[in-house]
C-alpha positions in Angstrom: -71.8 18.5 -4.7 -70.1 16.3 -2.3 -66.1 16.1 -2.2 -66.0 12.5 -3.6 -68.3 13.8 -6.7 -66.4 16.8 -6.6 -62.8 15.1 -7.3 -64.6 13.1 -9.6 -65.7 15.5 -11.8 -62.7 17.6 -12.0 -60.8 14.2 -12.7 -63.1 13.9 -15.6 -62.8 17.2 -16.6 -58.9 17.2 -16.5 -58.5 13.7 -18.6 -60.4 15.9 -21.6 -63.3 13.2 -20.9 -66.0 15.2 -22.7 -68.0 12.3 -23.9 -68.4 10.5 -20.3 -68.6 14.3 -18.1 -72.4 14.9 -19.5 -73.3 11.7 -18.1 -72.1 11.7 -14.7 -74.6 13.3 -13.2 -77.0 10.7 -14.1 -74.8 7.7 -13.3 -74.0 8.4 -10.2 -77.5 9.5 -9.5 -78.6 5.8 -10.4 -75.8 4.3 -9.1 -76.4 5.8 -5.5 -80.2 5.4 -5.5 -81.6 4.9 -1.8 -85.0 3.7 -3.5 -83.0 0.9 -5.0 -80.6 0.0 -2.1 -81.8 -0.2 1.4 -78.9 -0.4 3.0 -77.1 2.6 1.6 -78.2 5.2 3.6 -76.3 3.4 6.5 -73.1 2.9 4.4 -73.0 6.7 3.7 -73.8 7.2 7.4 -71.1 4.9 8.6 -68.6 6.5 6.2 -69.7 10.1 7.7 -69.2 9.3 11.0 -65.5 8.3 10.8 -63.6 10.9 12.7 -61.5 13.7 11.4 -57.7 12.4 11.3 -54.6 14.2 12.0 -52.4 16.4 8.8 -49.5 14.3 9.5 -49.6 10.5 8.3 -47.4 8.1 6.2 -49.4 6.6 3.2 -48.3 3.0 1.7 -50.1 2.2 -1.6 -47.1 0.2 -2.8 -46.7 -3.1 -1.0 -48.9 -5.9 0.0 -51.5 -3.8 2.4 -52.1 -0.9 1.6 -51.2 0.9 4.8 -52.4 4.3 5.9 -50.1 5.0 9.4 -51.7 7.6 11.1 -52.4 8.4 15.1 -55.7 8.4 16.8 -56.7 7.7 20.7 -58.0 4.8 21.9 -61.2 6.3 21.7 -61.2 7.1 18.2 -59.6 3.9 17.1 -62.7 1.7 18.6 -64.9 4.1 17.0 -63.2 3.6 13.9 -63.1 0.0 14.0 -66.9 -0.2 14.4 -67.9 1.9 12.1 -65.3 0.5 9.2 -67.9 -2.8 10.1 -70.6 -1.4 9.5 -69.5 -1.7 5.7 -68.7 -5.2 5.9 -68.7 -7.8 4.2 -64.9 -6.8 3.3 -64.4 -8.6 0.2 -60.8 -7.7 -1.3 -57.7 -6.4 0.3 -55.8 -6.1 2.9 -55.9 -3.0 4.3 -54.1 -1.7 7.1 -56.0 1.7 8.4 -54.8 3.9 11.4 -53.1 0.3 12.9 -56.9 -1.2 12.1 -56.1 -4.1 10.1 -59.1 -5.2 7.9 -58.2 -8.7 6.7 -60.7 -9.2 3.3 -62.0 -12.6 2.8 -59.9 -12.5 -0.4 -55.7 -12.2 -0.4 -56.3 -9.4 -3.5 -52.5 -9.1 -2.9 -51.6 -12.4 -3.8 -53.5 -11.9 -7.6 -51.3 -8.5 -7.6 -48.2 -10.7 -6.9 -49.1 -13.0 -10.0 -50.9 -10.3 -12.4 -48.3 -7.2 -11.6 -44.6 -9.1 -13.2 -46.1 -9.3 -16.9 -47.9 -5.8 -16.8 -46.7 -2.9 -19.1 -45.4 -0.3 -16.7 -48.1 1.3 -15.2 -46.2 5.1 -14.2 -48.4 7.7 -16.3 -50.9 5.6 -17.7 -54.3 5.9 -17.4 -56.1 3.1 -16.5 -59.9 1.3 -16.1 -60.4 -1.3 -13.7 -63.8 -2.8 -14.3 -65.8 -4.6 -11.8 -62.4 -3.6 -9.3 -64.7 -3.9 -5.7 -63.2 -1.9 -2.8 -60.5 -0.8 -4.7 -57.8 -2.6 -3.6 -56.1 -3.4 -6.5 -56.8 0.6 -7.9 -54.3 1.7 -5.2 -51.8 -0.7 -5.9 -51.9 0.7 -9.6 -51.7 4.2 -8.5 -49.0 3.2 -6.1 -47.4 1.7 -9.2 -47.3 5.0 -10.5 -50.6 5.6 -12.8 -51.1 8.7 -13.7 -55.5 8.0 -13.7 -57.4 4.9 -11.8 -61.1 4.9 -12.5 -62.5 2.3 -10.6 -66.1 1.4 -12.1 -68.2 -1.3 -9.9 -72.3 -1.1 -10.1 -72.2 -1.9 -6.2 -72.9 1.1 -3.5 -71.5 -1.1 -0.9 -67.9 -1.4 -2.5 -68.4 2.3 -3.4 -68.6 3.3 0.2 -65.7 1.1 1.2 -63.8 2.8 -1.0 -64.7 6.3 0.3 -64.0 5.2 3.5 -59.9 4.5 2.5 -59.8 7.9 0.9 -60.7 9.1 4.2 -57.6 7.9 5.4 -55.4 8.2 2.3 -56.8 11.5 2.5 -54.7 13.8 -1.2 -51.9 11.5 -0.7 -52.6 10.3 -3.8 -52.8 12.9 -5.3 -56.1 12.6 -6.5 -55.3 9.7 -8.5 -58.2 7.2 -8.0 -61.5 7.7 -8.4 -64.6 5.4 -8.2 -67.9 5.6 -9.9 -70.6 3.0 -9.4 -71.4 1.9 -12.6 -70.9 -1.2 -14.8 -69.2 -1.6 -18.1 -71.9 -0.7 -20.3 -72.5 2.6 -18.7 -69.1 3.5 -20.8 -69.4 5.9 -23.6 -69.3 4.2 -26.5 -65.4 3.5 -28.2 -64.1 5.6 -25.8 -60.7 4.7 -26.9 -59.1 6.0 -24.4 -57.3 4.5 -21.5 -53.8 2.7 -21.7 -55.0 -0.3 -20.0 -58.1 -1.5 -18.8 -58.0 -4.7 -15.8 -60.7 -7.1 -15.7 -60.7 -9.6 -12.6 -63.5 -11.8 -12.0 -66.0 -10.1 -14.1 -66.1 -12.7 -17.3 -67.6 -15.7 -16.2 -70.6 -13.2 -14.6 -71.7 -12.4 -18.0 -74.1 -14.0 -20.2 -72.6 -12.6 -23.4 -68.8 -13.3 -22.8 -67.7 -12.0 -26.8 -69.5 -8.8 -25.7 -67.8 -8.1 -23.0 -64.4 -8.2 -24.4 -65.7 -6.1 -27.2 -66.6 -3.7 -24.8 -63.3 -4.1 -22.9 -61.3 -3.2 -26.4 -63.4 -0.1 -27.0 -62.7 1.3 -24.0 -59.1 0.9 -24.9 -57.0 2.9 -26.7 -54.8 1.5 -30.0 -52.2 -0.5 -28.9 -53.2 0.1 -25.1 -53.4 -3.2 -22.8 -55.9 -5.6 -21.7 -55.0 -7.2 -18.5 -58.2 -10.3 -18.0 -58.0 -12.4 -15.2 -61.4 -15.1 -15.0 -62.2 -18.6 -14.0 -61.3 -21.3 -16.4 -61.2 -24.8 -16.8 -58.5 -27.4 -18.2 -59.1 -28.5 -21.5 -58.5 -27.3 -25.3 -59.5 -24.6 -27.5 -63.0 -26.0 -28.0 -63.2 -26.8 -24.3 -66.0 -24.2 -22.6 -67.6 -25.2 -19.2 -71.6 -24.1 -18.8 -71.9 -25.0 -15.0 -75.9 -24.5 -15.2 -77.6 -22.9 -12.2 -74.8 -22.7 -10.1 -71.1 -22.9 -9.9 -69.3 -23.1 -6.5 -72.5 -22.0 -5.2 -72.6 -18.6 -7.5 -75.8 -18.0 -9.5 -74.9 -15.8 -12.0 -71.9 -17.9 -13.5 -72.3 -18.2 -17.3 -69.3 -19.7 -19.4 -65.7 -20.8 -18.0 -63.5 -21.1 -21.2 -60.2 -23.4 -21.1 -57.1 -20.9 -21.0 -56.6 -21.8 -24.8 -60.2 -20.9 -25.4 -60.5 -17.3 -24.2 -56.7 -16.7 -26.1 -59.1 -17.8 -29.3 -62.2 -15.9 -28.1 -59.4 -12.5 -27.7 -58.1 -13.1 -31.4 -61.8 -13.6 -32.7 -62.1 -10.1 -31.4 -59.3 -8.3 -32.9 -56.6 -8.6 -29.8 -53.3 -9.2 -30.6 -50.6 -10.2 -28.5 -52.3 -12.8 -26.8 -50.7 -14.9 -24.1 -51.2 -16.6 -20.5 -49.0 -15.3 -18.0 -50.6 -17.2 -15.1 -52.9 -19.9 -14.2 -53.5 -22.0 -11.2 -55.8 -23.6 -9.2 -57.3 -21.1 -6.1 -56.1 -22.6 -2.7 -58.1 -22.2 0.3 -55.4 -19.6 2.0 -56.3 -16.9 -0.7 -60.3 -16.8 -0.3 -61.6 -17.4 2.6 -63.9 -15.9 6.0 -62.3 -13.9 8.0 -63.2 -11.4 11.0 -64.3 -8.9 8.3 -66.3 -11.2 5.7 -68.1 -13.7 8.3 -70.4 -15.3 5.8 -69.3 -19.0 3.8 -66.1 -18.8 1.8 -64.3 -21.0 -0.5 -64.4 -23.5 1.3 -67.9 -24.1 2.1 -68.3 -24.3 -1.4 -66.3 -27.3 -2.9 -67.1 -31.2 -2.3 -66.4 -31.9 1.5 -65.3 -35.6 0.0 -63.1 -34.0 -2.8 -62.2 -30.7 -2.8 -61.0 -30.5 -6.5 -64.7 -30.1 -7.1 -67.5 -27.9 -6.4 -70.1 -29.3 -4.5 -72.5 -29.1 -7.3 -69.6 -31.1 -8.9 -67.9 -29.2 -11.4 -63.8 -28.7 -11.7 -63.0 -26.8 -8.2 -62.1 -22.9 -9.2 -58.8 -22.3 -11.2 -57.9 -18.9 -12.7 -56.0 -17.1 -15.9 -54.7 -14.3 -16.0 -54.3 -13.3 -19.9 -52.3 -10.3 -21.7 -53.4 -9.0 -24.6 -53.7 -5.5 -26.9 -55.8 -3.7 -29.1 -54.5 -3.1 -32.5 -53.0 0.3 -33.9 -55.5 0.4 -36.9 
């Protein structure tokens, strides 16, 4: 078994998760198939290659990049740099690793800055983050104090990205956050168990929207915390946006509900608590290509003749972040 499996499992095994432990083995064995993803075998390569670090470094999980401060030789730190390439495209962060400063085509920190003010405390919780990429925003919640990040995302890419900042964060953590590629159905069944669950840009990717909140609320415990963050649209509670094929040139967009909508669509499903704590249009400056993520961006995307639209025409992309929690009975 290899170390990150390893940490996994005994994470599992310590959080008295009985139900999910039996299936691990066969999750991650799908999740990490090299018959179904090409490219992995070079991820896992790339992430095997980075070179052994020094005991003594200063770990950062609390402010904007998350910072790992650690010593190498010149020869180590181009290395280093290429191989931490290798896993790119670099979707979420910043990260700041051994002075290597991997600048994501999203500022994730800026959501943290907007989401993290209206958040139960998150010291000794245990928390899901579903759909959370890299893992950006997982260390931030550990730095917050969480007690348990599980990170679940079905893509091997972000998996190995991830794996390659626990490299550096090495136990400073203390063994806090954990990854497993998987999606949310691959959770056991009203698991009931974790003190908040996070969803960020995962909504408006599926088809069966009620579903996915229902999903979201079993994984929950009673009273725990739903923190959902999507793509929405201005208009009422009976204003719901099907973009058709495409939406900001995404394929696989399905519904963006006005603000007021998904509060209704929550209550429909048993949260209480409701309420929008943020929304706002997504400025250039926050997604766009960098060094690390050298493919189209935001910008490519919306109406060169009016950028409050897509350039298949639809309302440019604005997000809401909305609060809500599972009832006690």
């Amino acid at each position: 078994m290899t170390a990150p499996h390893r940490d996994l499992y005994h994470a599992v095994i310590d959080q008295g998760l009985d139900t999910w432990l039996a299936r691990l083995p066969e999750q991650l064995a799908r999740g990490l198939d090299r018959r179904r993803y090409g490219d992995l075998p070079a991820w896992e390569k790339s992430v095997a290659k980075l070179p052994s670090l020094p005991a003594e470094r200063r770990v950062c999980l609390d402010a904007d990049t998350v910072t790992v401060e650690i010593e190498i030789d010149d020869s180590r730190y181009r290395q280093t740099e290429n191989l931490l390439k290798k896993l790119a495209p670099w979707r979420k962060g910043p990260f700041r690793l051994a002075d290597i400063h991997i600048d994501s085509e999203w500022r994730s920190d800026w959501k943290w800055q907007r989401v993290s003010p209206h958040l139960a405390p998150l010291k000794g919780r245990r928390i899901l983050d579903v759909g959370g990429g890299n893992g950006y925003h997982a260390w931030r919640m550990t730095g917050a104090g969480a007690a348990f990040v599980l990170v679940i995302d079905p893509s091997p890419r972000f998996f190995w990205q991830f794996q390659a900042v626990r490299h550096f964060v090495g136990d400073a953590d203390g063994h806090r956050t954990h990854f497993l590629p998987v999606g949310i159905e691959d959770v056991p069944e009203r698991l009931a168990f974790f003190d908040t669950v996070f969803s960020m840009g995962v909504l408006y990717h599926r088809p069966s929207p009620l579903e996915h909140l229902q999903q979201l609320k079993d994984a929950l415990r009673p009273g725990g915390e739903l923190v959902l963050e999507t793509l929405v649209v201005e208009g009422d509670a009976t204003t719901v946006l099907l973009p058709g094929e495409r939406y900001a040139a995404m394929p696989n967009v399905y519904f963006l509900p006005s603000s007021a909508a998904l509060c209704q669509w929550l209550e429909r499903c048993g949260f209480f608590n409701v309420r929008v704590v943020d929304e706002a249009d997504t400025p250039l400056e926050e997604q766009r290509a960098t060094e690390w993520m050298t493919f189209q961006s935001l910008a490519d995307f919306l109406d060169p003749e009016d950028p409050a639209k897509t350039r298949e025409g639809h309302p440019a992309p604005r997000r809401a972040v909305v609060i809500a929690n599972k009832p006690y009975d």
